[in-house]
ZANU-867524 format. One record per residue (C-alpha): residue in three letters; x, y, z. Coordinates in steps of 0.02 Angstrom, whole numbers, padded with zeros to 5 digits, always signed. Layout:
BEGIN
ALAXYZ;...
This chain:
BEGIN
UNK+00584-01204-00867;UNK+00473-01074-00736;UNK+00332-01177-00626;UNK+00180-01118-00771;UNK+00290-01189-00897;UNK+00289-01339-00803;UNK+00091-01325-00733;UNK+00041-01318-00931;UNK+00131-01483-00962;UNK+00034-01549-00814;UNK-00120-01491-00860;UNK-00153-01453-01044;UNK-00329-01429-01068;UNK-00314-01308-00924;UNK-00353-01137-00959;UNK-00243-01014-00856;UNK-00284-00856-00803;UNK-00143-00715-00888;UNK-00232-00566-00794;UNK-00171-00575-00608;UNK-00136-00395-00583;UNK-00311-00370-00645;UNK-00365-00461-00517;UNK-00216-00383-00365;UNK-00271-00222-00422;UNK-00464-00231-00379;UNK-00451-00127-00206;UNK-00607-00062-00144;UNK-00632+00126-00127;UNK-00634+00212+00034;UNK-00739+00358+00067;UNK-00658+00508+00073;UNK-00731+00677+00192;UNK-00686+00821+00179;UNK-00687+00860+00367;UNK-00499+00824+00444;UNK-00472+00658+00546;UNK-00418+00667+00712;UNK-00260+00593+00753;UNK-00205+00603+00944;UNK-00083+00519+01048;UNK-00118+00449+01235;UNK+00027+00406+01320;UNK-00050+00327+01453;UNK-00169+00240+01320;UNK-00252+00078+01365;UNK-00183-00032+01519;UNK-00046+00112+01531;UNK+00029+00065+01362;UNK+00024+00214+01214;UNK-00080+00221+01079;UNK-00148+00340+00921;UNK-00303+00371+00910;UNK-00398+00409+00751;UNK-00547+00485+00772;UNK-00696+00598+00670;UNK-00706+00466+00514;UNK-00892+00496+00444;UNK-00877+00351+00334;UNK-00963+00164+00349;UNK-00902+00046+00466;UNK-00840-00065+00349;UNK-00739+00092+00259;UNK-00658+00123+00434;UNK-00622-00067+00453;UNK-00526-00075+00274;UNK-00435+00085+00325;UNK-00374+00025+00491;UNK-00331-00116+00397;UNK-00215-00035+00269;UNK-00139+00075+00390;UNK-00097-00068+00515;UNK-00024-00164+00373;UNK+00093-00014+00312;UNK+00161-00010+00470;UNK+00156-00178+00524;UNK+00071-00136+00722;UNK-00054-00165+00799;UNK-00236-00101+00817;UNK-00420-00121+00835;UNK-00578-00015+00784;UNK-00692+00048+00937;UNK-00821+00158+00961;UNK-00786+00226+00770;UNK-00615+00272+00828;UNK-00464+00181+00759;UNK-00341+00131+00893;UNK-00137+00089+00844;UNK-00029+00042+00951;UNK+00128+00149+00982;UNK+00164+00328+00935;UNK+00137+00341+00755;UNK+00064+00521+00710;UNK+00167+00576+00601;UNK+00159+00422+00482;UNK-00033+00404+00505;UNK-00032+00579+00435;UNK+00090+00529+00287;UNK-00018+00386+00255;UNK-00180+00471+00268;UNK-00109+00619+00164;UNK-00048+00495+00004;UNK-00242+00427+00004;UNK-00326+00581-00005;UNK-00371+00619+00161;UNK-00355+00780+00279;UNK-00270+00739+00438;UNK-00264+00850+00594;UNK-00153+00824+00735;UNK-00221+00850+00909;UNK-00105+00888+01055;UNK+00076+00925+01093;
């Protein structure tokens, strides 16, 4: 006997919801441009630690919070949004790229 199995003994009258992927697949659309995103590396970065910087987004703020979001969730850093710039912590161009790439975005890389 699984936990609902044992929830709908509990609670008969209860009417349970049979849709949750419905519900884990509502993700909210991010603009996409069609200009390329910045995405540079400091090494000296902020207090002398190194960051990537993402930069050139011409979406709304809240658009550039969600993707910050995602992409400091795929790869489980660090990272704030300034100045409509997204800032990770560490060297991660070449997966920023990947991940901006699989949503749809163009992605330049600036610098060596």
């Amino acid at each position: 006997m699984d936990l609902q199995d044992q929830l709908k003994k509990l609670f008969p009258d209860h009417q349970f919801q049979e849709d949750l992927p419905e519900l884990q697949a509502k993700e909210k659309k991010i603009f996409l441009q069609k200009e390329p995103i910045l995405c540079k590396y400091e090494k000296k970065g902020r207090n002398g630690k190194p960051v990537t910087i993402l930069e050139n987004y011409n979406g709304t703020n809240e658009d550039l919070k969600l993707l910050a979001k995602d992409i400091k969730s795929k790869l489980g850093v660090g990272g704030s949004v300034k100045e409509n710039s997204i800032v990770i912590q560490g060297n991660y161009r070449d997966k920023i790229m990947d991940i901006l790439k699989n949503k749809g975005f163009n992605a330049k890389r600036v610098g060596g």
